[in-house]
KELOZA-68783 format. One record per residue (C-alpha): x, y, z; residue number from 1. Coordinates in steps of 0.5 Angstrom, whole numbers, always signed. Layout:
(dose (X Y Z) NUM)
...
REM end
This chain:
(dose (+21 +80 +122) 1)
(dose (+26 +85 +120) 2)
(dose (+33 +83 +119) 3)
(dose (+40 +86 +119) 4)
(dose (+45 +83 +113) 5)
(dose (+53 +86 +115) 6)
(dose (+57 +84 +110) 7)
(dose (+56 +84 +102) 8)
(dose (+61 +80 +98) 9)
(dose (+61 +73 +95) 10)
(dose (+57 +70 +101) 11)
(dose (+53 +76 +104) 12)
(dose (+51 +78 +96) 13)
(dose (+49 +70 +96) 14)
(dose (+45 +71 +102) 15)
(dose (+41 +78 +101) 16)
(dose (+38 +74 +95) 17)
(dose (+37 +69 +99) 18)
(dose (+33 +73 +105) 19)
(dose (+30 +78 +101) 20)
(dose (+26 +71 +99) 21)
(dose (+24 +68 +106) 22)
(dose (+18 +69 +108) 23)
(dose (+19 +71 +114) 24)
(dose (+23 +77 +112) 25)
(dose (+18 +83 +112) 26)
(dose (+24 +87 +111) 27)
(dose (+31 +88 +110) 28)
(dose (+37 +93 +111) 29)
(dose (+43 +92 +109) 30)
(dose (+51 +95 +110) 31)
(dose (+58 +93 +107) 32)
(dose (+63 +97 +109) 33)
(dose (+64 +99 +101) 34)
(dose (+59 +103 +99) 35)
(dose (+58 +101 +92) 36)
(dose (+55 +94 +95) 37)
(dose (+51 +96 +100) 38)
(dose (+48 +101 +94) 39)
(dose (+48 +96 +89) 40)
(dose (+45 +89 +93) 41)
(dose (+40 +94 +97) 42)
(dose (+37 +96 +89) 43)
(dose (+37 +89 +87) 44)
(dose (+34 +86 +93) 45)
(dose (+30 +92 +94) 46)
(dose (+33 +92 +102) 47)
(dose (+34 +98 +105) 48)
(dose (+42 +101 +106) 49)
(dose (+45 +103 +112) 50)
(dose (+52 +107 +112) 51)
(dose (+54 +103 +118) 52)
(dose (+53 +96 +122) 53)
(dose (+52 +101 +128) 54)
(dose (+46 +105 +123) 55)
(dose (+43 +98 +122) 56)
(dose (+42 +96 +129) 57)
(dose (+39 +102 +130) 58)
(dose (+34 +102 +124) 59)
(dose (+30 +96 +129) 60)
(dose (+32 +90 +126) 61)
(dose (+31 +84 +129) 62)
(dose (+37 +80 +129) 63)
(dose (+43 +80 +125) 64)
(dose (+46 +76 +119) 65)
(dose (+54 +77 +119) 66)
(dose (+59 +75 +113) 67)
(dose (+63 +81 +113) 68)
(dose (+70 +79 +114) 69)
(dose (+73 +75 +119) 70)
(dose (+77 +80 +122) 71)
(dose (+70 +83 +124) 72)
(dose (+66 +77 +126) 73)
(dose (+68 +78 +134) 74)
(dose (+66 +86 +134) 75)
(dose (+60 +86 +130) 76)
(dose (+58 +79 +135) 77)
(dose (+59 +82 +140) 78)
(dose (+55 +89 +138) 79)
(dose (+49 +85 +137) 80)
(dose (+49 +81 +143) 81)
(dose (+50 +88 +147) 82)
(dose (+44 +91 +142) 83)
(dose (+40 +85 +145) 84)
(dose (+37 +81 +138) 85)
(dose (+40 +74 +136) 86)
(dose (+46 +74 +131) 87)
(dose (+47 +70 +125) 88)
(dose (+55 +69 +124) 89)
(dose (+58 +66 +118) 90)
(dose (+65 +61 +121) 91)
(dose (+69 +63 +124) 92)
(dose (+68 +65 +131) 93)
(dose (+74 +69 +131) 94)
(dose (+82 +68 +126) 95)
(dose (+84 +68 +134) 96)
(dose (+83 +63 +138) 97)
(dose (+84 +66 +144) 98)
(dose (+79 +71 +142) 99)
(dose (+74 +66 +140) 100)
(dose (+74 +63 +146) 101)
(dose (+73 +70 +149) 102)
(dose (+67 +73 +145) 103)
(dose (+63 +65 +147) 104)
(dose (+64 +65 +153) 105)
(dose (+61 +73 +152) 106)
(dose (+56 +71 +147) 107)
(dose (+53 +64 +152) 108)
(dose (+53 +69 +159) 109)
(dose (+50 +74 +155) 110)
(dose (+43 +69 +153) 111)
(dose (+42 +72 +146) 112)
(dose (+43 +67 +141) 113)
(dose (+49 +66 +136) 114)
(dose (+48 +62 +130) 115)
(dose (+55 +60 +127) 116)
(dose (+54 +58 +120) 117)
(dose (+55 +50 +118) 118)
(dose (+50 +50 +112) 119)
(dose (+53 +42 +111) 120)
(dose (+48 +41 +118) 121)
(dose (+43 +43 +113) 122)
(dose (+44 +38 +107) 123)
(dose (+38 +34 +107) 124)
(dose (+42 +27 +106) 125)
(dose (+47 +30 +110) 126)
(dose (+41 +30 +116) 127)
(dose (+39 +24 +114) 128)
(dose (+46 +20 +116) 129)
(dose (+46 +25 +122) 130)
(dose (+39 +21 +124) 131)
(dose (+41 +14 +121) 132)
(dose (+46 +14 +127) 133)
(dose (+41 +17 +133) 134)
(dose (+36 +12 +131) 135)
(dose (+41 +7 +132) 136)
(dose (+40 +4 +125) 137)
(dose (+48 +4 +123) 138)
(dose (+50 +0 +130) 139)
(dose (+55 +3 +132) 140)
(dose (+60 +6 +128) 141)
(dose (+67 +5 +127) 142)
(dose (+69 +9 +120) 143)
(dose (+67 +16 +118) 144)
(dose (+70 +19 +112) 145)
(dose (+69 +27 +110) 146)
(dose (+71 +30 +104) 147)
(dose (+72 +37 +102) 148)
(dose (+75 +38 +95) 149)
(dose (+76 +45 +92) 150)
(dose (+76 +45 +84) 151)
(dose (+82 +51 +86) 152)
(dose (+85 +55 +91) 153)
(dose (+83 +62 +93) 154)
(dose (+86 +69 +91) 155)
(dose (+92 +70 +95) 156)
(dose (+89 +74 +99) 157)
(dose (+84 +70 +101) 158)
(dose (+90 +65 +103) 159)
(dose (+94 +69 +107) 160)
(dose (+88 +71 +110) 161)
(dose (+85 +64 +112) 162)
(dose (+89 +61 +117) 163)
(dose (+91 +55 +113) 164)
(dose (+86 +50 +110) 165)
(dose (+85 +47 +117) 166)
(dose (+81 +52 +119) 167)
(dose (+78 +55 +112) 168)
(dose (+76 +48 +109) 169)
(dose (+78 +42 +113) 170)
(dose (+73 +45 +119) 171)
(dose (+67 +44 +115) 172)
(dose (+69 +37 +115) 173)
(dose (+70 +38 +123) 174)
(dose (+64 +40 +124) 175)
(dose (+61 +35 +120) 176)
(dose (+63 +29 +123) 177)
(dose (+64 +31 +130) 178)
(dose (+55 +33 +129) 179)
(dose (+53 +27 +125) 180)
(dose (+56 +22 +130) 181)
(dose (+54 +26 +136) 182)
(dose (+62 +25 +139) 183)
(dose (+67 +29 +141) 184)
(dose (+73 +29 +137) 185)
(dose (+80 +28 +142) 186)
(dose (+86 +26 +137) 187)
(dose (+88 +29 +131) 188)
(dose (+94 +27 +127) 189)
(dose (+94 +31 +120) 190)
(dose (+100 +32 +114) 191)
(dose (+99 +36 +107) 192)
(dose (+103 +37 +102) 193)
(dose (+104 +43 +100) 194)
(dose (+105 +42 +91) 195)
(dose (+102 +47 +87) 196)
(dose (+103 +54 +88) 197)
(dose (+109 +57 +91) 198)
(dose (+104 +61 +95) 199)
(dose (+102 +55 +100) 200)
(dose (+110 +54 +101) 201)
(dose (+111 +61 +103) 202)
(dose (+105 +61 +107) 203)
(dose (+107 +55 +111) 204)
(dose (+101 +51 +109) 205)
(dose (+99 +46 +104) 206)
(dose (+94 +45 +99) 207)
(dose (+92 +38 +100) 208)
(dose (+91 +34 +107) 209)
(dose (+89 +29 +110) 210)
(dose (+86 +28 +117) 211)
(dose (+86 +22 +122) 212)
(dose (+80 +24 +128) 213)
(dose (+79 +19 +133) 214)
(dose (+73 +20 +137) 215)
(dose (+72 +19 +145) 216)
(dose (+69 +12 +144) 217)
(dose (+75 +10 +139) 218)
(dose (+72 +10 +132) 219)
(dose (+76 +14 +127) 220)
(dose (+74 +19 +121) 221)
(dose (+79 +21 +115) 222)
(dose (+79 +27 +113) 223)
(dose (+80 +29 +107) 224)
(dose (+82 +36 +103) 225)
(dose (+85 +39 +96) 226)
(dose (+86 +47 +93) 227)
(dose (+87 +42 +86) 228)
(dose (+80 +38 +83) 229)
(dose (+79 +41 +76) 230)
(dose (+73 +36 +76) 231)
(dose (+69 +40 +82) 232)
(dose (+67 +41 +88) 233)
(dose (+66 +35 +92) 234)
(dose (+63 +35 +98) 235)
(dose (+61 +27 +101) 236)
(dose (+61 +23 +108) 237)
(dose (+60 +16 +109) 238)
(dose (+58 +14 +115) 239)
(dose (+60 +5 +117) 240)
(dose (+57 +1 +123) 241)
(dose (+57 -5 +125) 242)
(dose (+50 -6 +122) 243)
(dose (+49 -2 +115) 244)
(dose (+53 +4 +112) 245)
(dose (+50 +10 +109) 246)
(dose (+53 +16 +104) 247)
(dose (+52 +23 +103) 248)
(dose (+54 +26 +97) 249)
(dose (+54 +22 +92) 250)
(dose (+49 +25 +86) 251)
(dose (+50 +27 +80) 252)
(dose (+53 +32 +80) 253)
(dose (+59 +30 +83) 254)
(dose (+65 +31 +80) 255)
(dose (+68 +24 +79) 256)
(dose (+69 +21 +72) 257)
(dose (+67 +13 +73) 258)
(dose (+71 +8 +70) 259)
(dose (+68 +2 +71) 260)
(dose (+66 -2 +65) 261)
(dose (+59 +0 +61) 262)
(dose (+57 +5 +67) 263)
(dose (+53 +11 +66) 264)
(dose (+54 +16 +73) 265)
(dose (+55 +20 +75) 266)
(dose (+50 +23 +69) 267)
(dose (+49 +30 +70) 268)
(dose (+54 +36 +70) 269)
(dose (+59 +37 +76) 270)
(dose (+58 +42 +82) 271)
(dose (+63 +46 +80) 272)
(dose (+62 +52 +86) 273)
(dose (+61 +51 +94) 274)
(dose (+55 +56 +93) 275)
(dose (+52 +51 +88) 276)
(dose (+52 +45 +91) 277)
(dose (+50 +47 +98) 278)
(dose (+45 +52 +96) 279)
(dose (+38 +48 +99) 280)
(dose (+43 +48 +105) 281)
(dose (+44 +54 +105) 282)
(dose (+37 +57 +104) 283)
(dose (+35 +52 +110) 284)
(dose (+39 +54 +114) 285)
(dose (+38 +61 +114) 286)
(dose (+30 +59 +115) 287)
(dose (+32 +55 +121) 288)
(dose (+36 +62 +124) 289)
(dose (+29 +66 +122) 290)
(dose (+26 +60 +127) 291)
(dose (+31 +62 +132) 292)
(dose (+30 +69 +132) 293)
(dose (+22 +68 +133) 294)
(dose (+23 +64 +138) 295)
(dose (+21 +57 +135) 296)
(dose (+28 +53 +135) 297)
(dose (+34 +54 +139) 298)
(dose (+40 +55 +136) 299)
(dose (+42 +50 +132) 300)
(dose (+50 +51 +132) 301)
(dose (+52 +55 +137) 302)
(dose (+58 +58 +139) 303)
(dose (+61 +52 +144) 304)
(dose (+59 +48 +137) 305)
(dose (+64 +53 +133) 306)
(dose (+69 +53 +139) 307)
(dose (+70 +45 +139) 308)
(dose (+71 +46 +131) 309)
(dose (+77 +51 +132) 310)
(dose (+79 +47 +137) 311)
(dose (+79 +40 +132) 312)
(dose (+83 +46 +127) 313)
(dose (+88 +48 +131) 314)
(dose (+89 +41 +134) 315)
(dose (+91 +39 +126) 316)
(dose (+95 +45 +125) 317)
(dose (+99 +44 +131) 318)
(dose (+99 +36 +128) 319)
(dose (+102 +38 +121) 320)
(dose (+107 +43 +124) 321)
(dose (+110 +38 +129) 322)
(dose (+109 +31 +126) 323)
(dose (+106 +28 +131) 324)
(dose (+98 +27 +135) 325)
(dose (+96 +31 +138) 326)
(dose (+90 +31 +144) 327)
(dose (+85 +36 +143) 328)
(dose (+87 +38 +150) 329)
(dose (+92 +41 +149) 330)
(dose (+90 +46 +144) 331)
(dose (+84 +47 +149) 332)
(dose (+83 +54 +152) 333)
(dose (+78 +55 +158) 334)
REM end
């Protein structure tokens, strides 16, 4: 197949080495809208380079793979889906929410699959405890806790840009927790703390939260997020029934310094890096959207699954600001 990659910075360079590996992928085109990039990755990845997203869908691609910048993501959905080839789009949807509602409901009534890229879905321990709780093997389950901790915060630019660290961090803990226990979330109560840099003050964020999510069949998850663990990258989830309790992410790489007497583990190295601790997942799930656009699979994370994260995120949003629970209902559009 050939497939179109819109968007070469830090993820879309990422995912050109990526896609240039698959075998499923005869030949690829590539644009950003920096042309230095688009010459750059295409020479590196020997992909063919389009001045445009409009001259990519016009070389004859089979599908598209969005990583340009949010502000895009509705427009160049809605160009695939209008030139008829699946679409593969890096979250969000959309910044806005309402927008985001739109371009689902477009991108649904149009038949075309969109693939919105949660690359924890894709962890293969992260399957494993989506597949203990089908099986039944956990019982029924009670407690769920995420954790997402950054070793930093991002640019300034970055953090203007993003939303807040509900939308940008914590809704891959959404996301995580809402699949893996096959619920729906219909309660957030959120607080955060805005220590560190003045900038998440000014911004009205903060950089460290914590999120209490309540399911529709009255288990609970706790969230938790930070721009601040100099240690690492940490990204883990455990999952407790009522007959067993299973953990994703606790390897050696994880960045925790273990204070029991005489222990040895973790042994290895920190992840230090998003792009390093979740690499197989994101190969992997590129590799699913190559099963999609062949037609093999369905979508394995659509655009009403992204839309139930925003909702989650806006729901935290409103939560921190007002110091209250809030109902996912009333966040909810459509």
């Amino acid at each position: 197949m050939r497939l179109g990659l819109i968007g070469l910075g830090r993820i879309g360079s990422f995912h050109a080495d990526t896609l240039s590996q698959l075998p499923a992928v005869e030949s690829l085109v590539v644009t950003d809208v920096v042309p230095a990039a688009t010459k750059s990755v295409a020479e590196r990845v020997g992909a063919d380079p389009a001045d445009s997203p409009q001259a990519l869908l016009r070389s004859g691609v089979d599908a598209i793979v969005i990583a340009a910048a949010t502000t895009a993501h509705t427009e160049l959905i809605r160009a695939g889906v209008d030139a008829g080839v699946p679409v593969f789009c890096e979250k969000p949807l959309s910044g806005d929410l309402d927008e985001a509602v739109e371009i689902a409901r477009y991108a649904s009534a149009s038949g075309t699959p969109v693939q919105v890229g949660y690359p924890r879905r894709f962890d293969p321990a992260f399957s494993a405890a989506r597949s203990a709780v089908e099986s039944g093997e956990l019982g029924w389950v009670h407690t769920v806790r995420s954790t997402t901790l950054d070793p930093a915060p991002a640019p300034r630019p970055y953090l203007e840009a993003s939303g807040g660290i509900f939308r940008d961090c914590s809704v891959h803990d959404f996301d995580t927790v809402r699949w893996v226990t096959g619920r729906e979330v219909v309660e957030v109560y959120a607080t955060g703390s805005a220590r560190g840099d003045d900038v998440f003050a000014e911004l009205g964020d903060v950089a460290t939260a914590a999120t209490v999510l309540t399911f529709d069949d009255g288990a609970t998850a706790v969230v938790s997020n930070t721009r601040y663990n100099p240690r690492g990258y940490d990204v883990r989830l455990e999952l407790h029934g009522t007959s067993d309790s299973v953990a994703a992410g606790w390897t050696d790489a994880t960045p925790l310094r273990n204070l029991e007497p005489g222990a040895t583990w973790p042994t290895g190295p920190p992840a230090t890096f998003f792009m390093d601790r979740l690499t197989a997942a994101f190969r992997a799930e590129l590799q699913a959207f190559t099963d999609v656009v062949a037609g093999q699979r369905k979508s394995p994370c659509t655009v009403d699954d992204a839309l139930a994260v925003a909702f989650i995120a806006e729901a935290a949003t409103l939560s921190l600001r007002e110091h209250r629970p809030v109902r996912v209902d009333e966040v909810r559009r459509g």
